[in-house]
DRENMI-158717 format. One line per 8 residues: for each residue x, y, z of C-alpha. Coordinates in steps of 0.02 Angstrom, whole numbers. Each point is the difference from the previous one (the first is absolute). Layout:
<recs>
X,Y,Z; ...
</recs>
This chain:
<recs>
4616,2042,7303; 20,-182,53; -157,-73,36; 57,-53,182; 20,201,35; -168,34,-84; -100,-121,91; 77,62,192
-55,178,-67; -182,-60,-40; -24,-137,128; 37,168,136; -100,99,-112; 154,141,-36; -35,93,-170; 156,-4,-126
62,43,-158; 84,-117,-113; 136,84,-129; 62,-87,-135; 170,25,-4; 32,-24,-182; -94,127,-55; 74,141,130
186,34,-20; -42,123,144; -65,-130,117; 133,-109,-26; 131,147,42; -88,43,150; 9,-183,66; 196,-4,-41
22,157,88; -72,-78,147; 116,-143,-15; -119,-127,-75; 64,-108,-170; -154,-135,29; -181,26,-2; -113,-21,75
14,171,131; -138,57,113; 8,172,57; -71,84,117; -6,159,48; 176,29,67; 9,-195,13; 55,-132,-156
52,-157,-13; 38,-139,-129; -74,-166,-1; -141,-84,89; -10,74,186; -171,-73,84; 83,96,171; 34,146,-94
-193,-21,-73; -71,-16,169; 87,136,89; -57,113,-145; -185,-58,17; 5,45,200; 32,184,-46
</recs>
């Protein structure tokens, strides 16, 4: 995970996991199946999405 992403997680104190997509053929099938070809992807629950979102970040904290 870019660090941007990691640091809006922490800084709103939202526990993650990070997956290392080189290691997990499985992980990186899910992501295409989901329509992603660029990491990094937050998900969510029911909610993903690619890149550095600080809105999508604080809307997720307010939950």
């Amino acid at each position: 995970m870019r660090r941007s992403s990691a640091h809006g997680l922490d800084k709103e104190g939202i526990e993650y996991s990070v997956i290392d997509l080189e290691g997990d053929p499985r992980a990186v099938n899910a992501l295409r199946a989901l329509g992603y070809s660029q990491a990094p992807v937050v998900i969510a629950g029911d909610q993903h999405w690619g890149g550095f979102r600080p809105d999508r970040i604080k809307a997720l904290a307010a939950v």
